[in-house]
C-alpha positions as CSV (number, residue, x, y, z in Angstrom):
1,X,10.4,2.6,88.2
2,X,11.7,2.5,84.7
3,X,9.6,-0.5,82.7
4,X,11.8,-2.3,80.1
5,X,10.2,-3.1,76.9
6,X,12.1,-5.4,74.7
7,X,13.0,-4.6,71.7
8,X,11.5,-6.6,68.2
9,X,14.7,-6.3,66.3
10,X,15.9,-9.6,66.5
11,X,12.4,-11.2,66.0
12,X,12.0,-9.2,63.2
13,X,15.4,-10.5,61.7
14,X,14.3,-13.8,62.1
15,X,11.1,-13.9,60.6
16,X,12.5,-11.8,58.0
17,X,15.2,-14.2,57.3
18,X,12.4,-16.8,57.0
19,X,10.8,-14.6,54.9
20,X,13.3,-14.4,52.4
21,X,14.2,-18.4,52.4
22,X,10.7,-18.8,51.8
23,X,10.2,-16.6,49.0
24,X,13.8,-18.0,47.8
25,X,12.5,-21.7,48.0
26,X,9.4,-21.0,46.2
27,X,10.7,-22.7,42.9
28,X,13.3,-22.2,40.5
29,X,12.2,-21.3,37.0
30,X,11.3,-23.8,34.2
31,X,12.5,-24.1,31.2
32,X,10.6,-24.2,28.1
33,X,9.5,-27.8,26.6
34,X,8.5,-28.8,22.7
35,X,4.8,-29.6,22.8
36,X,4.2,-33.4,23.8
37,X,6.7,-33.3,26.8
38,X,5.4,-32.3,30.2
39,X,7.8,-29.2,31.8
40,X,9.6,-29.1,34.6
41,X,7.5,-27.7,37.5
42,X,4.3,-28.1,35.6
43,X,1.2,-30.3,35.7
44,X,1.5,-33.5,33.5
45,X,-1.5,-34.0,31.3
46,X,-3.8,-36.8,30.4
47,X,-5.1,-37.7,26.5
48,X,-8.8,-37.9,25.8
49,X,-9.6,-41.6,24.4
50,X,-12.9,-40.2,23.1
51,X,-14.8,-41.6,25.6
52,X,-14.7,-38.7,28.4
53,X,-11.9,-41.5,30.3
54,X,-8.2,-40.1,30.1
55,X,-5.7,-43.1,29.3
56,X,-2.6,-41.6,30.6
57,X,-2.2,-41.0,34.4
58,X,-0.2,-38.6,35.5
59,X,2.8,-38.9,37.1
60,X,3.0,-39.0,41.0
61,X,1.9,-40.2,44.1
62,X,-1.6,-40.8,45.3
63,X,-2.1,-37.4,46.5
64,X,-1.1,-35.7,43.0
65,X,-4.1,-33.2,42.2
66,X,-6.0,-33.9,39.1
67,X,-6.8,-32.0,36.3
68,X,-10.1,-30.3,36.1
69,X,-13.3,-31.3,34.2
70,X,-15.2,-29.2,31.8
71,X,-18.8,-30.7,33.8
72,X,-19.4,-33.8,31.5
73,X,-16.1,-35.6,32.4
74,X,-13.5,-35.0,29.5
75,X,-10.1,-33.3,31.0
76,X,-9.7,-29.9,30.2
77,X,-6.7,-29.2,28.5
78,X,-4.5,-25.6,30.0
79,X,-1.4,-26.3,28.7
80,X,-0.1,-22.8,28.1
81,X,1.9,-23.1,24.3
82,X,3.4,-20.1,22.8
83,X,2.9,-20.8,19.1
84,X,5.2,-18.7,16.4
85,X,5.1,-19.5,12.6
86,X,6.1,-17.7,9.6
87,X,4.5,-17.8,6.1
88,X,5.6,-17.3,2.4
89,X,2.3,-16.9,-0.1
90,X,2.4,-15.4,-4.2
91,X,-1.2,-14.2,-4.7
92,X,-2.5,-12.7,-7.8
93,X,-3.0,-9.3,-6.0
94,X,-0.9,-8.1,-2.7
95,X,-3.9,-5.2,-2.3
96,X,-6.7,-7.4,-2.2
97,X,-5.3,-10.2,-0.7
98,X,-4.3,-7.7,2.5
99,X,-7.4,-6.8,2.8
100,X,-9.2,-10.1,2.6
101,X,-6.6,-11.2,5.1
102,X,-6.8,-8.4,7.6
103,X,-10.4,-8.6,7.4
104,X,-10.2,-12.6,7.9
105,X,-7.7,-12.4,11.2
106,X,-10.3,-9.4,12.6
107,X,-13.0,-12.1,12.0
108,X,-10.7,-15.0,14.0
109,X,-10.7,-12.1,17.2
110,X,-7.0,-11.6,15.9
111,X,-5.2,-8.4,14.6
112,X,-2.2,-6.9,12.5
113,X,0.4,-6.6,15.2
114,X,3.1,-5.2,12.4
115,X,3.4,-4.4,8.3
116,X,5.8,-3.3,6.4
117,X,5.7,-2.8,1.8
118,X,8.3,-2.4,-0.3
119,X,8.4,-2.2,-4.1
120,X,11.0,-4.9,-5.5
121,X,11.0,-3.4,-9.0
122,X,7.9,-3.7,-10.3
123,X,6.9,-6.7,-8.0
124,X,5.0,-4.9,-4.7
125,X,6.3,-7.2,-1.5
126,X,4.6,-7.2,2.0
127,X,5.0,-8.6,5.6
128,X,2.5,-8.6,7.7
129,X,2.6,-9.2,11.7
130,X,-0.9,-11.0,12.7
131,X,-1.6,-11.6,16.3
132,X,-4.0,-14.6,16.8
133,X,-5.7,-16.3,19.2
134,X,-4.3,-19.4,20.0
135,X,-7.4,-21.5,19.8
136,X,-8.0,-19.7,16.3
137,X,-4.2,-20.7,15.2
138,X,-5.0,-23.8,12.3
139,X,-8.1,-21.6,11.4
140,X,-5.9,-18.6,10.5
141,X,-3.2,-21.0,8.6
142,X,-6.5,-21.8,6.3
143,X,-7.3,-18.7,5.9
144,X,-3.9,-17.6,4.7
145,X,-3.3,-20.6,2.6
146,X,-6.6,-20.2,0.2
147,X,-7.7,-16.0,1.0
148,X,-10.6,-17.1,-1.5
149,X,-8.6,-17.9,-4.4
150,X,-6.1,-15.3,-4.1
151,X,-3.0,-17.4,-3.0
152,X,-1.7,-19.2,-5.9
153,X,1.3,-20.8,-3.8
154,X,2.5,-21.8,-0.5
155,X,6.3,-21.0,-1.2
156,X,7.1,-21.8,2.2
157,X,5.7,-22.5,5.5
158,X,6.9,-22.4,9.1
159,X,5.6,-22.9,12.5
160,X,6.5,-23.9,16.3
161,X,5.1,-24.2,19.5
162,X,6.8,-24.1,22.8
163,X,5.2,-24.8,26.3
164,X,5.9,-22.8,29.3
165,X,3.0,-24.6,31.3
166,X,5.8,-24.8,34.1
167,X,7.1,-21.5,33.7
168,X,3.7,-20.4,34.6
169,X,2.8,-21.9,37.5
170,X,6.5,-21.4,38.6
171,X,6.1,-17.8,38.6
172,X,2.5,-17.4,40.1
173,X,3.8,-19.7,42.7
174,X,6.8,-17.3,43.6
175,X,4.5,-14.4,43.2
176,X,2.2,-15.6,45.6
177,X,5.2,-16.8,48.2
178,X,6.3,-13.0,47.6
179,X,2.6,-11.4,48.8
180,X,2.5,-13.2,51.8
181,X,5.8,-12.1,52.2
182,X,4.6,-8.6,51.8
183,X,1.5,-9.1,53.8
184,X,4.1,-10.5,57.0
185,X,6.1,-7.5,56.4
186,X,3.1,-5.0,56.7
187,X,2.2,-6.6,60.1
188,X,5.8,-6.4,61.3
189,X,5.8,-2.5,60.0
190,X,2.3,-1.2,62.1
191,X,3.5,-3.5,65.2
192,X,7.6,-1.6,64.8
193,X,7.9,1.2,67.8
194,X,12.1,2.0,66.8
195,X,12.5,4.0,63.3
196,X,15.2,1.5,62.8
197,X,12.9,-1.8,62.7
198,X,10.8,0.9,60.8
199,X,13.1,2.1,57.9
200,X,14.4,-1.4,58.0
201,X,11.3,-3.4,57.1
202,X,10.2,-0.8,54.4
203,X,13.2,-1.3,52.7
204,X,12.8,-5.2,52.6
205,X,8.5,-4.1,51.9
206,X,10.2,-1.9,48.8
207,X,12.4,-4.9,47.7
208,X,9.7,-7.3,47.8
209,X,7.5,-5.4,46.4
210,X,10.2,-4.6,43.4
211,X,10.0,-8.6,42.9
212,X,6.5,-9.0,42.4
213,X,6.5,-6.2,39.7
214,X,9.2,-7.7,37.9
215,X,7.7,-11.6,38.1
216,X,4.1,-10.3,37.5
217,X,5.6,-8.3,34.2
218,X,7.3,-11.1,33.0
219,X,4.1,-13.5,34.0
220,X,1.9,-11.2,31.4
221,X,4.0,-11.5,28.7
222,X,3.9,-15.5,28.8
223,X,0.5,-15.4,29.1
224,X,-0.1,-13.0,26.3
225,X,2.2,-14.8,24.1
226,X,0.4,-17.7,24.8
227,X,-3.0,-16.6,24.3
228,X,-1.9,-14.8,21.2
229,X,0.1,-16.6,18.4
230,X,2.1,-14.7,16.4
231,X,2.4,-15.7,12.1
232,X,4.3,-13.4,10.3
233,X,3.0,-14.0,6.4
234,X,5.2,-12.5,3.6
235,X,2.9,-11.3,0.1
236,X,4.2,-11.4,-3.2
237,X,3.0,-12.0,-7.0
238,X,4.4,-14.9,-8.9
239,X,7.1,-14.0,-11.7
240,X,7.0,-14.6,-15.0
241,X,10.0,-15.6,-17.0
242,X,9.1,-13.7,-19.6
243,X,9.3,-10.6,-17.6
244,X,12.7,-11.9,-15.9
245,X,14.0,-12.1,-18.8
246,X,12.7,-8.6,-20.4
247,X,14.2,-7.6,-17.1
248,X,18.1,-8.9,-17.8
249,X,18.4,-7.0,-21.1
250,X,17.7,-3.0,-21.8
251,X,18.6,-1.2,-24.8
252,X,19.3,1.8,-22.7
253,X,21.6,0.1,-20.0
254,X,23.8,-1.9,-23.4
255,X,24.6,1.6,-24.9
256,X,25.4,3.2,-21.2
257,X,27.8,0.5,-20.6
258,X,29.4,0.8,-24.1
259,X,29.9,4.4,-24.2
260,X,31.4,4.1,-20.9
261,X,33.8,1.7,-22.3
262,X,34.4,3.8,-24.8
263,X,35.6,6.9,-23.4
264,X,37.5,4.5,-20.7
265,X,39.4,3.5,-24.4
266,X,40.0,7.5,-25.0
267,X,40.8,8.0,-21.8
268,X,43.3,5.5,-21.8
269,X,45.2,6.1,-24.9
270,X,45.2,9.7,-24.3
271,X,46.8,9.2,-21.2
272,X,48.8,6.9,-23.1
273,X,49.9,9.8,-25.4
274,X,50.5,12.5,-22.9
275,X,52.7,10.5,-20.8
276,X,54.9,9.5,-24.3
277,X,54.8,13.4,-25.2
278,X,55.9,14.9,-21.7
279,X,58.2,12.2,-20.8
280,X,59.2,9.2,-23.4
281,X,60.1,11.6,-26.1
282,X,62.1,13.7,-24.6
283,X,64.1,11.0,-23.0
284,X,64.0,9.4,-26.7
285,X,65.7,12.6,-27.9
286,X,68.1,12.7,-25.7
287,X,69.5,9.3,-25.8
288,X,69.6,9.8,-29.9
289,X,71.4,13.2,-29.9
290,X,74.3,11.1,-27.1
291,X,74.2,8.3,-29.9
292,X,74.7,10.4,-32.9
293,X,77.6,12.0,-31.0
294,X,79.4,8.7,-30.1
295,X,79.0,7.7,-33.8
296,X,80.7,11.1,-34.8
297,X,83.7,11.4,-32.3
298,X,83.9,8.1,-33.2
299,X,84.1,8.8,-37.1
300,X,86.1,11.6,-36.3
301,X,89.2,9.3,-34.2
302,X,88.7,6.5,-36.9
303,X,87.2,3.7,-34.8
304,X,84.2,4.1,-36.9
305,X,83.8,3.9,-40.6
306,X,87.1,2.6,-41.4
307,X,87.3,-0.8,-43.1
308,X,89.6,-3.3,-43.3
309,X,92.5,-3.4,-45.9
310,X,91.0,0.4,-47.1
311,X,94.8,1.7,-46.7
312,X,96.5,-0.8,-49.3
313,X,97.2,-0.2,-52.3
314,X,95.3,-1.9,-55.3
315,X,97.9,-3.6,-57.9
316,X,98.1,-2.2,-61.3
């Protein structure tokens, strides 16, 4: 007698379709927030009155989970920010004050994440890339904004700080979501006995699998960016007028210029005269020669030349 063994298609469709509203639901993505203003999706946060008691509360019901405690009782603050600035300096020296920089950031646990020099002029330029930890960030702006007497002016200076606390915890919520998606999967796979079930299941192993790549990628750039700021600083030597000025006039460029103008005269006139030669004067000639006849057939037939009264006599 033939035994009948069911077949786990359709309970694999189900809990696959589970699966997949499961891993679906598991949070959309949050948006990033200015600094002061609690994202969606993440943890609120409670300020330190000095005295190890936070004075906000967070938001929620009695069952909200609480922040955690560095041991003596004061909150301990994970906010993940992504600070970004840019800085202008003049120093007296763009060599030495690279150098002092660099070595400062290296000192801060940072690093040069970019440079680039150019020579405007005279005046040597540079822009520098630094990479620093964001605990280390108002350290490094110090640094920067005194390198030991080398800057002689803050020209300009930018900075701004965006939190993607939520966007964090969204994503290592859907990545986990996605693993036990893939660990339910893997189960179904070694229990499958049809090559269907079996081909079917590693395709939806390969697409999850695909997922948690792509959200685990994109989870370790927010954290880097987040543990390392970025500042972009721009070098540069003050100018003096003097030298602007110096600058505005050469002897060189004046006599250039003039003898440019001067054969653009010559050119000009020459041009002039070749154009009157080759085609004025002959046109000139022509239209004399056809006057001068006019006046003599004229002459010649008595409309010309004759005046009035010449035909009478004159008395006596």
């Amino acid at each position: 007698m033939r035994t009948y063994r069911p077949s786990i298609a359709p309970m694999a469709l189900i809990v696959l379709t589970l699966l997949v509203i499961a891993a679906c639901g598991g949070g959309a993505s949050a948006s990033m927030a200015p600094v002061g203003q609690p994202a969606s999706g993440g943890a609120g946060f409670v300020e330190d009155n000095g005295s190890g008691e936070g004075q906000g509360a967070q938001a929620g019901t009695s069952g909200a989970p609480t922040l955690p405690e560095d041991g003596v009782g004061a909150v301990i603050d994970d906010a993940k920010i992504i600070r970004t600035g840019t800085i202008d300096l003049q120093v007296s020296d763009v060599p030495t004050a690279l150098a002092t920089a660099r070595d400062g950031i290296r000192a801060l646990g940072g690093y040069v994440g970019a440079s680039e020099t150019r020579d405007d002029g005279d005046t040597p330029i540079a822009r520098i890339t630094y990479r620093i930890p964001a605990a280390r960030w108002e350290d490094a702006l110090d640094l920067l904004r005194g390198l030991n007497g080398l800057t002689s002016k803050v020209v300009s200076e930018q900075t701004e700080a965006v939190e993607v606390t939520g966007q964090v915890i969204d994503l290592e919520a859907r990545i986990r979501n996605l693993r036990s998606s893939e660990t339910a999967l893997q189960n179904i796979a070694s229990g499958a006995t049809r090559i269907s079930d079996v081909l079917e299941v590693e395709q939806q192993l390969t697409n999850v699998r695909g997922q948690i790549e792509q959200l685990s990628a994109a989870l370790n750039d927010l954290q880097d960016r987040a543990g390392f700021a970025t500042l972009t600083a721009t070098y540069s030597v003050p100018v003096v007028a003097v030298d602007v000025a110096a600058r505005g006039w050469e002897p060189r460029v004046v006599v250039d210029e003039a003898t440019a103008s001067l054969v653009n005269v010559l050119q000009a006139l020459t041009t002039a005269g070749i154009w009157f030669a080759i085609v004025w004067l002959p046109l000139l000639l022509v239209l004399g020669a056809i006057v001068a006849l006019v006046v003599w057939i004229g002459r010649r037939l008595g409309f010309i030349g004759r005046r009035r009264g010449a035909d009478v006599p004159l008395a006596g």
